[in-house]
VOGU-3710 file (C-alpha; in Angstrom, 3 decimals, decimal comma):
1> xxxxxxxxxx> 0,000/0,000/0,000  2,792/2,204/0,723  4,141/2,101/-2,828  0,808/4,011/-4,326  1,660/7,272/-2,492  5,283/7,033/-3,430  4,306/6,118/-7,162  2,247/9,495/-6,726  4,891/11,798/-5,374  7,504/10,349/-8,118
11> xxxxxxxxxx> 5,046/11,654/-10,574  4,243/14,771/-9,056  7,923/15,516/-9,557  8,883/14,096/-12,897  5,842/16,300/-14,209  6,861/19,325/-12,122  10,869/19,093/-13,352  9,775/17,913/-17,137  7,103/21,119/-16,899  9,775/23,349/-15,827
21> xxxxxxxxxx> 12,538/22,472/-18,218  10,088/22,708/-20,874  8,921/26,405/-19,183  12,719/27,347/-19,365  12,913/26,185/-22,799  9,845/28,319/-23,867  11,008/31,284/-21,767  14,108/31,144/-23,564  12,763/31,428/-26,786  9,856/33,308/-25,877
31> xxxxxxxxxx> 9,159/36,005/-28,806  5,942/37,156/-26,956  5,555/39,426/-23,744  2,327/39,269/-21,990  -0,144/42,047/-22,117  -2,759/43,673/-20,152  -5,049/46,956/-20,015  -3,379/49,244/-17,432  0,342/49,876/-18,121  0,837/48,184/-14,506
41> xxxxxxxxxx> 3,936/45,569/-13,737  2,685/42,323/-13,311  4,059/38,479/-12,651  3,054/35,745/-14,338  4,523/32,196/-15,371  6,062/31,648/-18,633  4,667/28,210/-18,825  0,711/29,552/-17,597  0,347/32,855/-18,620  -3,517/32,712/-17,783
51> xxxxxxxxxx> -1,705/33,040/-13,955  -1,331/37,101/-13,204  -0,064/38,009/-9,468  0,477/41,260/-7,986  3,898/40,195/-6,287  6,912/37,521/-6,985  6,645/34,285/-6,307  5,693/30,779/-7,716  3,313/29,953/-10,176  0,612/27,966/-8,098
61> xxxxxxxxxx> 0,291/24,974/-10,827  4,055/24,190/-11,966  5,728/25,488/-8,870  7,909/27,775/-11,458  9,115/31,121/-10,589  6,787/33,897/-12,259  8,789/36,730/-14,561  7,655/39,949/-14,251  6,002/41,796/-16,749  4,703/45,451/-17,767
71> xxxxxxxxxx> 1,295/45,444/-19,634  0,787/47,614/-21,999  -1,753/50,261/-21,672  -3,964/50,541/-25,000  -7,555/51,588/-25,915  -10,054/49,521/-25,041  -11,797/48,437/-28,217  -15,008/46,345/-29,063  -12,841/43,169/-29,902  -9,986/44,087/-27,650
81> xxxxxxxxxx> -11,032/40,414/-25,428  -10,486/38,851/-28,858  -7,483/40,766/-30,328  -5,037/41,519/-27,814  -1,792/43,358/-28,322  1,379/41,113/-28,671  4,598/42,597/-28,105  8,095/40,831/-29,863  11,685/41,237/-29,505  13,797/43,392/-31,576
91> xxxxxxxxxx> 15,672/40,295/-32,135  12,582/38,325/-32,884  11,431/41,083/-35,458  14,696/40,036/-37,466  14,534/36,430/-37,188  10,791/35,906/-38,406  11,928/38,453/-41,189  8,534/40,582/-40,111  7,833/43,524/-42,755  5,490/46,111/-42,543
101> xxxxxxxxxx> 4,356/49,015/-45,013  2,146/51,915/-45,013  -1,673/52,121/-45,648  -1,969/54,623/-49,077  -4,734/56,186/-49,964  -4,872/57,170/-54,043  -6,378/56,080/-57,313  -7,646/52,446/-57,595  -8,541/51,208/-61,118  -11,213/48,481/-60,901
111> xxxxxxxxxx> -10,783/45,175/-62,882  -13,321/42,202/-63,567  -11,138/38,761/-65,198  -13,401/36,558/-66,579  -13,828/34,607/-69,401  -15,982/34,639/-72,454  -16,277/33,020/-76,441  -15,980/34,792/-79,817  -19,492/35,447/-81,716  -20,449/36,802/-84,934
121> xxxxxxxxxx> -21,210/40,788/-84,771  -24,754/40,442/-85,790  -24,471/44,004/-87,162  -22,179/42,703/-89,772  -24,177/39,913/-90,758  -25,905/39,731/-94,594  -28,538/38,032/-95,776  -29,359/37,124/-99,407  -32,879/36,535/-100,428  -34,453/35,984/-103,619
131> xxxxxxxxxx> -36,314/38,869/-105,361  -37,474/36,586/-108,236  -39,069/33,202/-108,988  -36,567/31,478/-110,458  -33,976/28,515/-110,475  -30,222/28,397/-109,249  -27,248/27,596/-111,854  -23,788/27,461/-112,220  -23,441/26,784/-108,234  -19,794/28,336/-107,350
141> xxxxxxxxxx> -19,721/28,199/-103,070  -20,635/25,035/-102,408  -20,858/24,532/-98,189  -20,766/26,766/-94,549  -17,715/28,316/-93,584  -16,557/28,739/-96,965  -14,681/32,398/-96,895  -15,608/34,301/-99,704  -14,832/38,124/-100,941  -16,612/41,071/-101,868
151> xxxxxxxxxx> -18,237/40,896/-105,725  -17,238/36,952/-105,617  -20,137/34,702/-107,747  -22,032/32,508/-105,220  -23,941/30,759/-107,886  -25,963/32,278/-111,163  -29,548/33,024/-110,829  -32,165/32,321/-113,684  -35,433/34,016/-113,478  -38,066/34,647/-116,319
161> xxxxxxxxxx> -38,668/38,061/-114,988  -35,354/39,256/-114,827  -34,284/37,846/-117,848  -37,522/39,591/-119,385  -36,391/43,023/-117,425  -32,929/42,560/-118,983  -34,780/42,544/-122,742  -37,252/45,817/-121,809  -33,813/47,823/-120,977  -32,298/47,269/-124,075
171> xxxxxxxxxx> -35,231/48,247/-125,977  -35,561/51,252/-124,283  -31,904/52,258/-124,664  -32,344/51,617/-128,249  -35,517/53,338/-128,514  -33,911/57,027/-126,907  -36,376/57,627/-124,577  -34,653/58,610/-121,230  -38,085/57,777/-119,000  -38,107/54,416/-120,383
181> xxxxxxxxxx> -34,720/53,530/-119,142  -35,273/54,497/-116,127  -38,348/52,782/-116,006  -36,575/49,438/-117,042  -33,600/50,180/-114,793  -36,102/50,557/-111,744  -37,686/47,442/-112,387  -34,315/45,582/-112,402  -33,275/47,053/-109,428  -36,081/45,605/-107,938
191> xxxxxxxxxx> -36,350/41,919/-109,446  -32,229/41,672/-108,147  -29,731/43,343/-110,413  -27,706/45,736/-108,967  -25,943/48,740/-110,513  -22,797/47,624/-111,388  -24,839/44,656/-113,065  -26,768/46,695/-115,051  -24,179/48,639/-116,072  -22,427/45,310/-117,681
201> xxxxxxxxxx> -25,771/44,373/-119,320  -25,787/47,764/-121,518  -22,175/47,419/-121,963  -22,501/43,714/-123,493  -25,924/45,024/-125,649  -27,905/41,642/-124,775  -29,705/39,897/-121,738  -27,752/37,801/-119,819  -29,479/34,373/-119,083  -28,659/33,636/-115,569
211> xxxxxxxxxx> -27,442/37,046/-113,286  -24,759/35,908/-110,806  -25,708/35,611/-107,072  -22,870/38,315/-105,840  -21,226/37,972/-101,655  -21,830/41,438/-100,751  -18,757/41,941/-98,427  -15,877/40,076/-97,155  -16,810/37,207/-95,134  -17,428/33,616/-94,037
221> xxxxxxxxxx> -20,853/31,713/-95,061  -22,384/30,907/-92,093  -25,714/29,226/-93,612  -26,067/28,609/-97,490  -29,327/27,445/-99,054  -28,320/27,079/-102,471  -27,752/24,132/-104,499  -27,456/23,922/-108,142  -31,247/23,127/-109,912  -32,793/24,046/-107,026
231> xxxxxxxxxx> -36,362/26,576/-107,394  -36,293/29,622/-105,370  -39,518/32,194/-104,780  -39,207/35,755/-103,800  -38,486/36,117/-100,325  -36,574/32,998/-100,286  -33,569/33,528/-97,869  -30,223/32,059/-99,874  -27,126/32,544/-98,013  -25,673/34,114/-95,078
241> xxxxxxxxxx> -22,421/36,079/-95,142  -20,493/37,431/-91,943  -18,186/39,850/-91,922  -15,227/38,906/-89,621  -13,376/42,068/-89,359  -14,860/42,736/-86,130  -16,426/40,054/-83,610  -17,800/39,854/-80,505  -16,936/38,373/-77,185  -19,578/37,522/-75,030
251> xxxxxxxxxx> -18,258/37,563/-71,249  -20,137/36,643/-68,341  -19,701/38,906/-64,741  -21,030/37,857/-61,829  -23,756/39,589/-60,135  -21,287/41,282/-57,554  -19,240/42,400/-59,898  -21,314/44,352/-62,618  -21,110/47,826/-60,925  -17,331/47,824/-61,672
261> xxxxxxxxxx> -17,717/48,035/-65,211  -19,676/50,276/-67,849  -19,626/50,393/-71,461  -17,344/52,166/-73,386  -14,413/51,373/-71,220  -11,579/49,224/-72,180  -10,955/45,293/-72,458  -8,030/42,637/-73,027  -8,562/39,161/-74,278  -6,012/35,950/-74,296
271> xxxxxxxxxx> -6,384/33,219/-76,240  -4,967/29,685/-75,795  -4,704/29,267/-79,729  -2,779/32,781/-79,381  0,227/32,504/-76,546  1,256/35,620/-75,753  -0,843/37,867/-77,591  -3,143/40,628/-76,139  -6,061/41,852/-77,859  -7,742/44,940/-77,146
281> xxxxxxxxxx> -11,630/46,077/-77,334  -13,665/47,900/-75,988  -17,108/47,019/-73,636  -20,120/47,716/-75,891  -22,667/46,534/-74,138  -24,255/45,433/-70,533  -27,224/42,544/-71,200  -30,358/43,330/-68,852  -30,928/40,392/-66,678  -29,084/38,028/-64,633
291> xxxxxxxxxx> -28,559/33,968/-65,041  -30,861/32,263/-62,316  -28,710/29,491/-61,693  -24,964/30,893/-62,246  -25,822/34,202/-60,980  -23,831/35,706/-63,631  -24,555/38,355/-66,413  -23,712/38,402/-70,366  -21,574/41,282/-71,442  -20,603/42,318/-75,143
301> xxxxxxxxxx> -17,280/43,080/-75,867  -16,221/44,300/-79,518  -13,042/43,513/-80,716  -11,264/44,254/-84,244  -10,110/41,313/-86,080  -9,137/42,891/-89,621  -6,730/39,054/-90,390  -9,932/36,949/-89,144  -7,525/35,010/-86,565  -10,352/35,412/-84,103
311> xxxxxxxxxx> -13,246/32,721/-85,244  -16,219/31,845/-83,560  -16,355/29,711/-80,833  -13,014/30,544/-79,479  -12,770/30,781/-75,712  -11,027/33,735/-74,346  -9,553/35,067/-71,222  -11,293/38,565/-70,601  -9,997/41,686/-68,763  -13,178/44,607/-68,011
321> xxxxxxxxxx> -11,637/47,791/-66,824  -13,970/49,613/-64,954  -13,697/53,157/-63,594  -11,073/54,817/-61,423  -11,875/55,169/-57,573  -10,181/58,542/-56,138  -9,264/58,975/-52,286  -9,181/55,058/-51,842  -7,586/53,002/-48,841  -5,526/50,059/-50,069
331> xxxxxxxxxx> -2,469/47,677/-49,044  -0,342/44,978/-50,220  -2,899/42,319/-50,809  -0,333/39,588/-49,064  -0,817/41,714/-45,909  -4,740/40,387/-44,909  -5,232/37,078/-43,228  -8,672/35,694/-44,494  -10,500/33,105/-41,903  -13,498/32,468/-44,371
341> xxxxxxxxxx> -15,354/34,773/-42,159  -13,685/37,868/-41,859  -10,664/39,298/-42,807  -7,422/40,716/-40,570  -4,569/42,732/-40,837  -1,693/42,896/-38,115  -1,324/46,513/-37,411  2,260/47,543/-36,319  2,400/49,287/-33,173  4,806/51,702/-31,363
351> xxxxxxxxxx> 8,085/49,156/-29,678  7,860/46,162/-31,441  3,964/46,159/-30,711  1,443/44,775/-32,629  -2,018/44,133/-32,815  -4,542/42,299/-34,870  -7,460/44,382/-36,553  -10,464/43,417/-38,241  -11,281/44,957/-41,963  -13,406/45,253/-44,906
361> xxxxxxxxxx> -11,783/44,528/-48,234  -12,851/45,317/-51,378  -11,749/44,897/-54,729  -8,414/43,623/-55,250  -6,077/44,142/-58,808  -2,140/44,137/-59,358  -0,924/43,114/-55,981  -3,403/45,547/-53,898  -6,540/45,217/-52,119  -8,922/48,142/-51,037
371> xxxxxxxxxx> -9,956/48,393/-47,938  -13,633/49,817/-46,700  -12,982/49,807/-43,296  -11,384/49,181/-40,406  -8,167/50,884/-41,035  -6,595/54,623/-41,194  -4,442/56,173/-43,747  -0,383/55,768/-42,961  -0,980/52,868/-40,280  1,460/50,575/-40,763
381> xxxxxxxxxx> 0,591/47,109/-41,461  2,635/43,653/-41,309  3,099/41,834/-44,769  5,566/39,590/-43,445  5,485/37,466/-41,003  1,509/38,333/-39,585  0,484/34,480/-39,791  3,014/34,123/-36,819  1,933/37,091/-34,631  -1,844/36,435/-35,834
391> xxxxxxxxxx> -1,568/32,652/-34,186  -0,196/34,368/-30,674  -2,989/37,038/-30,630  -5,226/34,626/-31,113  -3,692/32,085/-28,303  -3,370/34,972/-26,280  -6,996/35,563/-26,529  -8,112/32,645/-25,432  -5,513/32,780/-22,398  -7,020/36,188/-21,810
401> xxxxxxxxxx> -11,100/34,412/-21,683  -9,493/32,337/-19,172  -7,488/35,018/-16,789  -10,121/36,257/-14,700  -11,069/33,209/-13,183  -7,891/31,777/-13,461  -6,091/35,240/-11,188  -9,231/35,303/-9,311  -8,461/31,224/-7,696  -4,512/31,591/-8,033
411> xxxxx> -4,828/34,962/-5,988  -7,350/34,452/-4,023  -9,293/36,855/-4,337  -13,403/36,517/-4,602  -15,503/36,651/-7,421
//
């Protein structure tokens, strides 16, 4: 029976002497000074700081001597129970290699990166329809996505009525009478032909059986309803040519993000197909709504594309420049600590004090961050280093929730 109370005391004092080295080892290395409210000196154990005495002697849990300490008198705050004021060694300062810089207030240019696909400008878009009943010969532009030039022969175009309109405008050039022409050159004009086609009818002196379908501009055929033999009506659509000197990009923003951008301003666009290359348009327009399930909105961005390198379908990287913001807060963006919940900054104090603060951030472009709230111009903030000080403020913290009953018992004083 008498070996359980010795088995006791032999742990008692392995525990106390293996606490104590370790308290010696931590109070060697200790980077961290205590810190309370009222500027007053103070003991407390190295190994317990939760235990705060009024004179020297031994901590009441580990039995090891208590180092005095001077708290450091600061404003009380609404989260100063949650972001207490640590204090580090010149020589600590060095070896975590902590940096700090200045809060600036300026100019902050606001940016949106997103990503979008090429689309036809449907302002450059032509459609050919048939102004005559008629049949399609000599077929030259045979499928979609053919690219074909300005004044290039689609296919030829035979039509009863304007081969017959072809016939009355010869007559009436032979005949001399000027309102006769015109007449015939009206009706032409209207059946299909245009001018320059007219023109090489009175040149040749006779009707031309089938008038060539003509590509009105530079382009690539994006749908083609003409095959060789095939009837046609009036009002029959025929082909459809886009012009591919300038295309669209179709971005989508998300909802939070469309009041940094407005049209007019300036965009950028990278292309995988393209390393390296930036293109450059400009925002032309913001689509009303918003996408019920990706919470995102469409925006039209025009870019020129005068060696058609830039086809449809192609997925782009997209810069939006938005506005400048005058008499802005920001910092280094590495400086803020983000939990999830909130966001932090380690402020840097007077002697190698420092304390955690709580912020707003906004947008963020180019290394900086703005910041809404929570800080003043020219405080200095940590950008090196804060994860380190952050984790002790927070430990200390939590030793601080625990102080007041833990000095209350060790003391003995009441409640």
């Amino acid at each position: 029976m008498k070996t359980l109370p010795i088995l006791a005391v032999t742990v008692v004092v392995v525990c106390a002497a293996g606490g104590a080295w370790w308290a010696a080892q931590r109070h060697v290395h200790e980077p961290v000074a205590q810190t309370g409210d009222d500027g007053e000196v103070y003991w407390t154990c190295a190994m317990h700081p939760e235990v705060r005495m009024d004179a020297p002697g031994n901590c009441p849990i580990c039995g090891m001597t208590l180092v005095q300490k001077r708290a450091a008198a600061q404003a009380a705050t609404a989260h100063a129970d949650t972001l207490p004021t640590v204090e580090v060694t010149a020589q600590m300062v060095q070896r975590l290699g902590i940096r700090t810089t200045t809060v600036e207030r300026g100019r902050f240019w606001q940016r949106v990166d997103t990503v979008g696909r090429v689309e036809v400008d449907a302002r450059r878009i032509r459609t050919l329809e048939s102004r005559a009943a008629g049949w399609i010969e000599q077929q030259r532009v045979h499928a979609v996505g053919e690219r074909v030039r300005a004044g290039e022969t689609l296919a030829g175009v035979y039509a009863p009525e304007l081969y017959a309109a072809q016939q009355e405008l010869l007559l009436a050039r032979r005949s001399g009478d000027e309102a006769l022409q015109s007449a015939a050159r009206q009706r032409l004009r209207l059946v299909g032909a245009d001018a320059a086609q007219i023109d090489a009818i009175l040149r040749r002196g006779e009707a031309q059986r089938a008038l060539p379908l003509l590509a009105p501009a530079d382009g690539v055929v994006l749908d083609l309803d003409v095959h060789e033999g095939r009837q046609i009506a009036p009002g029959m659509p025929l082909a459809r040519i886009a012009d591919l000197s300038s295309v669209w990009i179709i971005a989508e923003v998300p909802e939070a993000q469309l009041g940094r951008i407005t049209e007019g301003r300036p965009a950028e666009a990278r292309f995988a197909a393209l390393p390296g290359e930036v293109f450059e348009g400009r925002i032309d327009y913001l689509y009303p709504g918003v996408d019920t399930v990706t919470r995102t909105a469409r925006v039209r961005v025009v870019f020129d594309n005068p060696d058609w390198r830039l086809t449809p379908g192609m997925y782009a990287d997209v810069a939006l420049f938005g506005g400048a913001r005058d008499d802005v807060l920001t910092i280094p963006s590495e400086a803020l600590i983000r939990t999830g919940t909130r966001s932090v900054v380690i402020v840097a104090l007077d002697n190698h004090r420092f304390r955690p603060a709580e912020v707003v951030a906004g947008d963020e472009r180019n290394g900086r961050t703005v910041i809404l709230d929570g800080l003043a111009e020219n405080e200095r903030v940590v950008v090196s280093g804060q994860f380190l000080i952050d984790s002790e403020a927070s430990l200390r913290g939590a030793f601080g929730r625990m102080s007041a009953p833990a000095h209350a018992h060790s003391s003995g004083e009441g409640p």
